[in-house]
C-alpha positions in Angstrom: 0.0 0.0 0.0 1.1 3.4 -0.6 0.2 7.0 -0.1 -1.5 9.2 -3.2 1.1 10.6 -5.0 1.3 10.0 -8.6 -2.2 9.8 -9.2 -4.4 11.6 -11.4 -5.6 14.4 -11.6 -3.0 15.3 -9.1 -4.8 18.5 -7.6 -8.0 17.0 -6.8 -6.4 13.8 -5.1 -4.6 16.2 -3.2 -6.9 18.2 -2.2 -8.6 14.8 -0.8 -5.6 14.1 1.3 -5.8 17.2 2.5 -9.3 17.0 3.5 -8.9 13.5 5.0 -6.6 15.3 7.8 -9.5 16.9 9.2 -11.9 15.6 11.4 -15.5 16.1 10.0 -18.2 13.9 11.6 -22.2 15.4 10.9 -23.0 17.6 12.9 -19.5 19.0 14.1 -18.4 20.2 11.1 -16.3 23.5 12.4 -13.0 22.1 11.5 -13.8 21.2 7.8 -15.8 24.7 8.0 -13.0 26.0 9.2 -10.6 24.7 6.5 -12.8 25.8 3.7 -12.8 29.5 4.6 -9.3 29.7 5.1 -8.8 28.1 1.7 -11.2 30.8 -0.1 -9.3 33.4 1.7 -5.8 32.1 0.8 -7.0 31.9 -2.9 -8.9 35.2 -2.8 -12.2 33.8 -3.4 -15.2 35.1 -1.8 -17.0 33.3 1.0 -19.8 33.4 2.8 -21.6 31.0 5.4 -25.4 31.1 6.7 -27.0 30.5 10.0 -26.4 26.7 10.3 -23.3 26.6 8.5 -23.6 26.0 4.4 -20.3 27.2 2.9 -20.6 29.0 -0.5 -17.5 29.9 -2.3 -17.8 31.8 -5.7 -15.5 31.9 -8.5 -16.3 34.2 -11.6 -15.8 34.0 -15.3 -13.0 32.9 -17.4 -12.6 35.8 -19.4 -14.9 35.2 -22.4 -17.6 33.1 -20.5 -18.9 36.0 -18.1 -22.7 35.6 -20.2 -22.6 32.0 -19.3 -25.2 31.0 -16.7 -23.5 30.5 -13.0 -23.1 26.8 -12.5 -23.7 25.2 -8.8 -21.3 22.8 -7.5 -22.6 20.7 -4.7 -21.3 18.6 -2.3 -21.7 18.1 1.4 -18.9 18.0 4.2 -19.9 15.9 6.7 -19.0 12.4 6.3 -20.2 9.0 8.0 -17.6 7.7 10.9 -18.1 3.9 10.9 -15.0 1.6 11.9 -13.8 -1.8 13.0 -14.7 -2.8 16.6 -11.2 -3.8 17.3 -10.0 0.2 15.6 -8.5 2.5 18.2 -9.7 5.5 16.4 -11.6 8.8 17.7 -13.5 10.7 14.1 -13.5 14.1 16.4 -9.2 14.1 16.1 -7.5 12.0 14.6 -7.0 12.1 10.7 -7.7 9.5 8.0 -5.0 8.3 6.1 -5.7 7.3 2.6 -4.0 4.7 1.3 -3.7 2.8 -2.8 -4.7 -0.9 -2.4 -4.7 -2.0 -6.2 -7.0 0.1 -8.2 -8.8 1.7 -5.1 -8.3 4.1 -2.4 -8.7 2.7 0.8 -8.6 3.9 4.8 -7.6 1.2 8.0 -10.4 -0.1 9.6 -12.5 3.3 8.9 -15.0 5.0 6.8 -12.9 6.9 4.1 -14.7 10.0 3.6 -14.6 9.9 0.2 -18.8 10.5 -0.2 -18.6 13.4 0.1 -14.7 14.4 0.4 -14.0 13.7 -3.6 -17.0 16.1 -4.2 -15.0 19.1 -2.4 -11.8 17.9 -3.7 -12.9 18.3 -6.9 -14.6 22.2 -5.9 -11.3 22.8 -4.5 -9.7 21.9 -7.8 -11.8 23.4 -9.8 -11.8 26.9 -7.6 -8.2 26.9 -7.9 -7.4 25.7 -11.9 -6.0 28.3 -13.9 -6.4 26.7 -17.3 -10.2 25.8 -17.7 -12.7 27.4 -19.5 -15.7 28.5 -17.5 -18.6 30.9 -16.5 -19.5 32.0 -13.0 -19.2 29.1 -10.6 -20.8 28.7 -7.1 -19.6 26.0 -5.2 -22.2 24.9 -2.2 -20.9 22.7 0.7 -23.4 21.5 3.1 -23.7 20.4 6.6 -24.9 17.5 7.8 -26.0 15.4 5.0 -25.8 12.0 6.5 -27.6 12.5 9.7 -30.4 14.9 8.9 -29.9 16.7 5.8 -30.3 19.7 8.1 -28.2 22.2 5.7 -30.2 21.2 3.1 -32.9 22.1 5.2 -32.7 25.4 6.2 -31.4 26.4 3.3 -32.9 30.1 2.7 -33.9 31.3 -0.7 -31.5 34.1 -1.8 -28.5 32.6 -0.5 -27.6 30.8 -4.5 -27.9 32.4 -7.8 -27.0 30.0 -10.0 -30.2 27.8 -12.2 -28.1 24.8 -12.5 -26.6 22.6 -9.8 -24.6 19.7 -10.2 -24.6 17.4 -7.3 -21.0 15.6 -6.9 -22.5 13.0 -4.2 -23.5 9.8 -6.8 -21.0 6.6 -6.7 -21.4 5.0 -9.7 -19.1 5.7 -12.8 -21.1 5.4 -16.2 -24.6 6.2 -14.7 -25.8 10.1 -14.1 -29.0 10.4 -11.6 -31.6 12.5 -12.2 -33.9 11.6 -9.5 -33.4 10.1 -5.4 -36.3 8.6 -3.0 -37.2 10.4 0.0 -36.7 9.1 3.5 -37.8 9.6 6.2 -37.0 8.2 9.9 -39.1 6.2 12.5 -37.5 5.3 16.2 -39.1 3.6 19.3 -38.5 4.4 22.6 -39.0 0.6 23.8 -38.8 0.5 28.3 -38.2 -3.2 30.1 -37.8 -4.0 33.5 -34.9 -6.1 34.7 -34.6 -8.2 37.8 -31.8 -9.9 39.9 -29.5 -12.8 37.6 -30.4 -16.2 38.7 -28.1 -18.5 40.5 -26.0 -21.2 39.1 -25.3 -19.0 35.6 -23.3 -18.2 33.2 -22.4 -15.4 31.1 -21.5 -15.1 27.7 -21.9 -12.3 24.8 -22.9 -13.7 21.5 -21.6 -11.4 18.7 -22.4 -11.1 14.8 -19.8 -9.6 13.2 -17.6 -9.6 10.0 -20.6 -8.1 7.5 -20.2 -5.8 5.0 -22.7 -3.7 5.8 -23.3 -0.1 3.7 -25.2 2.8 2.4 -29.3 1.7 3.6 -30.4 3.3 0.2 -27.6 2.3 -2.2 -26.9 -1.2 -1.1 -30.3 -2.8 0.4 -31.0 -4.8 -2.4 -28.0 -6.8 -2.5 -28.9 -9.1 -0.2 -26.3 -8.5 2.6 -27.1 -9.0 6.2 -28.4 -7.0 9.0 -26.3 -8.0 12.2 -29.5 -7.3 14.4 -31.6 -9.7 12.7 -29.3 -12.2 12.6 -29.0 -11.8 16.5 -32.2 -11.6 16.9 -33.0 -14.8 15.0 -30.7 -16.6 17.4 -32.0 -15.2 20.6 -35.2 -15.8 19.6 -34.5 -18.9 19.6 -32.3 -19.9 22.5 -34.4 -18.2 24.7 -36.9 -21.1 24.0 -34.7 -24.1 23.6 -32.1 -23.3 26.8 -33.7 -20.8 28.7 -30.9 -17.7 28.1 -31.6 -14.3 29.5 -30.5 -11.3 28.3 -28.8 -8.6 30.2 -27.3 -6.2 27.0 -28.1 -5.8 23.5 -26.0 -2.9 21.1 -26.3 -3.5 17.5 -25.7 -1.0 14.2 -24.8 2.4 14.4 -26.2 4.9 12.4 -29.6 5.7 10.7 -28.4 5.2 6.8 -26.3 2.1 7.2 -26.9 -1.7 7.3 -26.2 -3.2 11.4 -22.6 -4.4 10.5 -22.2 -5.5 13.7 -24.5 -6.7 16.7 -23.5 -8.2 20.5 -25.6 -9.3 23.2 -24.2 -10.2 26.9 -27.0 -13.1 27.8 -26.6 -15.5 31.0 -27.3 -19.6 30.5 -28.0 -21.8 33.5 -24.7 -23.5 33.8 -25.6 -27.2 33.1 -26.6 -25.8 29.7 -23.5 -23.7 28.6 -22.4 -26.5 26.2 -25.4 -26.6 24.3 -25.4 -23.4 23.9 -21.9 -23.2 22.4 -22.8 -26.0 20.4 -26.0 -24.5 19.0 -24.1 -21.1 18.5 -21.7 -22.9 16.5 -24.5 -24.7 14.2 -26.3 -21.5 13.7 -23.3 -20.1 12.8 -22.6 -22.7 9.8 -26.1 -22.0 8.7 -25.9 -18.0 8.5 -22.4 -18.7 6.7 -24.2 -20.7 4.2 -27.4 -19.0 3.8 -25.5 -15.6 2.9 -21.6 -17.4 1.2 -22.7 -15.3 -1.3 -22.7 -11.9 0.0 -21.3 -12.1 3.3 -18.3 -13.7 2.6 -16.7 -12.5 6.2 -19.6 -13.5 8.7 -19.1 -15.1 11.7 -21.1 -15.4 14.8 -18.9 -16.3 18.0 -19.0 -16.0 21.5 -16.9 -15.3 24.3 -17.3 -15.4 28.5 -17.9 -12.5 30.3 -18.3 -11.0 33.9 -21.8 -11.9 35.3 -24.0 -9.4 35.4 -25.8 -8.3 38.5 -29.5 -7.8 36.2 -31.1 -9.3 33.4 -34.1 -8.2 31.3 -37.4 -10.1 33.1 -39.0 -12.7 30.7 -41.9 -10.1 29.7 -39.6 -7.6 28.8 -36.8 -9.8 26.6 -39.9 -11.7 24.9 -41.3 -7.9 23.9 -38.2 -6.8 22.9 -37.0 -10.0 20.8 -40.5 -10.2 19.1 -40.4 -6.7 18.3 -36.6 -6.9 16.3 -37.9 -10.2 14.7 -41.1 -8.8 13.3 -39.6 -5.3 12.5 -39.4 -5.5 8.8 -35.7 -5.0 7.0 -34.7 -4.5 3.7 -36.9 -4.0 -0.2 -40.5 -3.6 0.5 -41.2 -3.0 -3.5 -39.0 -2.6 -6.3 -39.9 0.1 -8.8 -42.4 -0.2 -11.6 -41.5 3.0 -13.5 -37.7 2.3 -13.3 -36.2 -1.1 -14.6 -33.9 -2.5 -11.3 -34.3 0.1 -9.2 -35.7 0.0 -5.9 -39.2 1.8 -5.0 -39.6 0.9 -1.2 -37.6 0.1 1.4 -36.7 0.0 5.3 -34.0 -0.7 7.3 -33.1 -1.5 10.6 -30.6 0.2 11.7 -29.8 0.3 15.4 -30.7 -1.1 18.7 -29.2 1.0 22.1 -29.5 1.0 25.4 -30.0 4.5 27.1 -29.8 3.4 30.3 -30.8 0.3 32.5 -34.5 0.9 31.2 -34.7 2.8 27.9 -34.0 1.1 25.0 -34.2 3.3 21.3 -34.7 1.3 18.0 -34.1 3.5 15.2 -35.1 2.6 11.6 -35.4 4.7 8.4 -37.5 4.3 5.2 -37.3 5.3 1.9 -39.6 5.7 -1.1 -39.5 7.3 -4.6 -43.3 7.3 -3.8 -43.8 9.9 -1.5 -47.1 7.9 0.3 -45.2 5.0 0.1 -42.7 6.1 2.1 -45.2 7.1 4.9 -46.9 3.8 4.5 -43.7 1.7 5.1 -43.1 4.3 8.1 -46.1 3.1 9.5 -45.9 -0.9 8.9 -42.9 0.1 11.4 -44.9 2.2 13.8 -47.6 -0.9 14.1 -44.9 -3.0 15.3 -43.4 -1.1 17.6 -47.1 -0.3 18.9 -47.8 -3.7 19.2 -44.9 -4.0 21.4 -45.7 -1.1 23.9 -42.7 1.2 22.4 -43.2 5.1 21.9 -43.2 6.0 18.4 -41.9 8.9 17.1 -40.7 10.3 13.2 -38.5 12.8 11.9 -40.2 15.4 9.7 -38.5 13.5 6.7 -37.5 14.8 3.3 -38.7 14.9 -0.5 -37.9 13.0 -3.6 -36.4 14.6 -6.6 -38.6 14.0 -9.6 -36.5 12.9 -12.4 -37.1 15.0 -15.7 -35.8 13.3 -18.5 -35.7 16.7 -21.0 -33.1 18.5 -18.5 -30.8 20.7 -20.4 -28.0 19.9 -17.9 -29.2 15.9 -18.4 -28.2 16.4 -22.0 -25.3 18.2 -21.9 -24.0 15.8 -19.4 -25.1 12.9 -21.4 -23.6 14.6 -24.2 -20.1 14.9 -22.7 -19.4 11.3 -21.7 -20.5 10.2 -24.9 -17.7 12.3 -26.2 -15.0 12.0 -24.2 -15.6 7.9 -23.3 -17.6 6.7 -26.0 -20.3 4.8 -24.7 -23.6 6.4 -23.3 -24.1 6.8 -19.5 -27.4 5.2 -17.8 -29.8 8.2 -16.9 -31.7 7.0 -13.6 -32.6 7.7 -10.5 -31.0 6.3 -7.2 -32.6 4.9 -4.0 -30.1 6.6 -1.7 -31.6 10.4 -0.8 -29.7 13.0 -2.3 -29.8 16.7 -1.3 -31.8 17.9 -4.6 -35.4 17.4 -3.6 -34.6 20.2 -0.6 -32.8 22.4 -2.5 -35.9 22.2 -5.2 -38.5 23.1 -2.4 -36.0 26.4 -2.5 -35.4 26.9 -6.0 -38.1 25.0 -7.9 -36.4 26.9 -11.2 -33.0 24.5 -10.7 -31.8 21.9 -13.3 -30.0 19.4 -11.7 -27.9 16.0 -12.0 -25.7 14.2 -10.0 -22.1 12.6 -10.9 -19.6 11.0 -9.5 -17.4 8.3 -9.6 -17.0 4.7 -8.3 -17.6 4.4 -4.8 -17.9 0.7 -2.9 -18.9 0.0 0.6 -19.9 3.6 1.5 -20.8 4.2 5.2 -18.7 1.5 6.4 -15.1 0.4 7.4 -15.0 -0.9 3.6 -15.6 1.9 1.9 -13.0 2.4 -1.0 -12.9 4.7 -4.1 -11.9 3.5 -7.6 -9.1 5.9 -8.9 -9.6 5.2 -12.6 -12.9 6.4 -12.6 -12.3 9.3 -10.1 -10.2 10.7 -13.2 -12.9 9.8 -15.5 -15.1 11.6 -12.9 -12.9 15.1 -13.3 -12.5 14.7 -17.1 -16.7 14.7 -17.3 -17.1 17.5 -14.8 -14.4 20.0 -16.7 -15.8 19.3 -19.7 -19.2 20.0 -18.3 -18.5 22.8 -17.2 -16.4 24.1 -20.6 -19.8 22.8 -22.8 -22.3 24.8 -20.9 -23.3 28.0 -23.3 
């Protein structure tokens, strides 16, 4: 493995490395702010931020292109801070070290940053080059994408000029989007009681771990697994067959990524702690097989572990495991107005202890539909209900409609055809991009998305294919030098 020197287009990548040095996880974005600012200055570009945060730096003219229309570029700061269980590794200080593994670009053990950090890379880039040709440029760097979409939010009217925006947020080389599903999120507040561990016991935690997990939107229909239904399903049933209790249950992280990981710290009478180890061993060859395919690294195991003083009282564990096992996971309908793309979907992303009695399950859902997305929202509220857990939603957020007649669409379409030779797939992508807010704001926009290859976003995995990050810079400047 190596560092990035060498690769191309040398400014963008690094800029990346640059950006990868600074800490940026949703929601405490003043560093990366920070950074940005002090780069506009340095180059003497103007600046400006609003009330939450949004960073707009604007570029004008090459001389000769000042009648062209000013072109957005969009990307968002934040990025998702996901790693490895056995990672030492704190997102708020320490920097990310990017690293070639082949034909990708890699991190140890961590999320990369590359959604969104190639998008301002490539702003930076662009801000700074001397030698292409282009009208008045905008860039737009949000805050908080992943966690709330909250600069997209309160975005105000006024604060952008430009009619088109190009979003630099999509992973997928060879395919522009023109339209994203809204989500929106649905989390119960679940309480149990516990009472003293019985005598005579052991304790163990049970842990599901080595899945690939990923982006909720982008990856759900490729039949990976969710470590908290997987846990579940064996809980469910050792509970019956050996009489376990459970004392602790952590599983998945954050709201838009697939549970990579899931442990539960249970106690076993001790006359039965070898058929339990036994059983955990046989589900685990069955998991293996069911998923060989797509969860290549699974592995359920299990390890002693201090006794604890309480565990979960029957009521309480039998609620909580038939709530996770009925909560619904994964595609709930696949589009009939898009070939292969996913209308409908859920997923179950984390289950937490607040304290000794609160427990919060949060899920999100995501439609291109926008009733569908409140209907799977409430298939999740009924189960929850049915378990006795306080339902609440976020206020969730649009779809972008996909207009096939864009301008931008063509000339984008229109570009890779020239400079690759082969035509891109228009579509529209079940992840939820930023362009249905900013379209409440600007409803005159024109809008697509690019980007290049990116695998295993939102988890330790994530890597970005340098081949098609220079393909990715190629389109955009020529983009940007074909817009009249």
């Amino acid at each position: 493995m190596k560092k990035l020197e060498g690769l191309r287009p040398q400014p963008l990548w690094n800029y990346f490395e640059e950006i990868c040095q600074v800490p940026r996880p949703s929601k405490k974005e003043e560093k990366i702010r920070r950074f940005l600012l002090e780069f506009a200055a340095a180059n003497g570009l103007s600046a400006k931020t609003d009330s939450i945060g949004n960073v707009l730096i604007s570029k004008l003219a090459s001389p000769g292109k000042e009648s062209v229309p000013t072109v957005i570029l969009q990307s968002h700061m934040d990025m998702v801070c996901e790693k490895n269980s056995d990672k030492v590794f704190n997102f708020e200080t320490d920097a990310i070290v990017p690293v070639v593994d082949g034909e990708w670009v890699k991190a140890d053990g961590t999320t990369l940053g590359a959604d969104d950090g190639i998008g301002i890379a490539a702003q930076l880039a662009i801000l700074t080059s001397k030698d292409i040709s282009h009208g008045p440029i905008e860039c737009l760097i949000t805050v908080d994408e992943e966690t709330g979409l909250s600069g997209a939010f309160a975005l105000q009217p006024g604060f952008l000029t430009g009619k088109i925006l190009l979003n630099l947020d999509s992973e997928d080389d060879g395919e522009l989007f023109i339209g994203c599903a809204g989500g929106i999120d649905t989390l119960g507040t679940f309480t149990v009681e516990r009472e003293k561990t019985p005598g005579k016991s052991f304790a163990m935690k049970i842990m599901v771990k080595g899945l690939m997990g990923g982006h909720s939107g982008d990856d759900i229909h490729k039949g990976r697994g969710n470590a908290i239904k997987i846990l579940t399903r064996f809980l469910w049933q050792a509970v019956r067959q050996f009489g376990v209790r459970i004392a602790d249950f952590d599983g998945g992280n954050l709201r838009n990524a697939i549970a990579r990981e899931a442990t539960a710290t249970v106690i076993v009478p001790n006359v039965q702690k070898e058929q339990l180890v036994a059983e955990i061993n046989m589900f685990s060859t069955d998991v293996e097989f069911e998923y060989e395919r797509t969860e290549p690294n699974l592995v359920v195991d299990q390890s002693s572990t201090v006794l604890p003083a309480k565990v979960l009282t029957q009521g309480s564990q039998q609620k909580l495991l038939n709530l996770l096992y009925a909560c619904p996971h994964g595609v709930l309908e696949m589009s009939t107005r898009m070939n292969d793309m996913v209308e409908t979907s859920t997923n179950l992303a984390s289950v937490k202890f607040l304290d000794d009695t609160w427990l919060l399950i949060t899920t999100s859902q995501r439609s291109e539909i926008e009733s569908r997305k409140y209907y799977a929202s409430e298939m999740v509220r009924s189960v929850f209900e049915l378990a006795g857990a306080e339902v609440k939603t976020s206020d969730g957020y649009p779809g972008w409609a996909p207009n096939p007649a864009s301008p931008i669409v063509k000339v984008a379409v229109d570009s890779y055809v020239k400079l690759f030779n082969e035509k891109p797939i228009v579509r529209s992508i079940h992840a939820g991009l930023e362009c249905g807010l900013f379209l409440e704001k600007y409803p005159e926009l024109d809008m697509v998305s690019i980007g290049p290859t990116i695998k295993g976003a939102h988890s330790p995995d994530e890597k970005i294919n340098i081949k098609t990050v220079d393909k990715f810079w190629e389109h955009l400047v020529n983009i940007l030098e074909n817009i009249s």
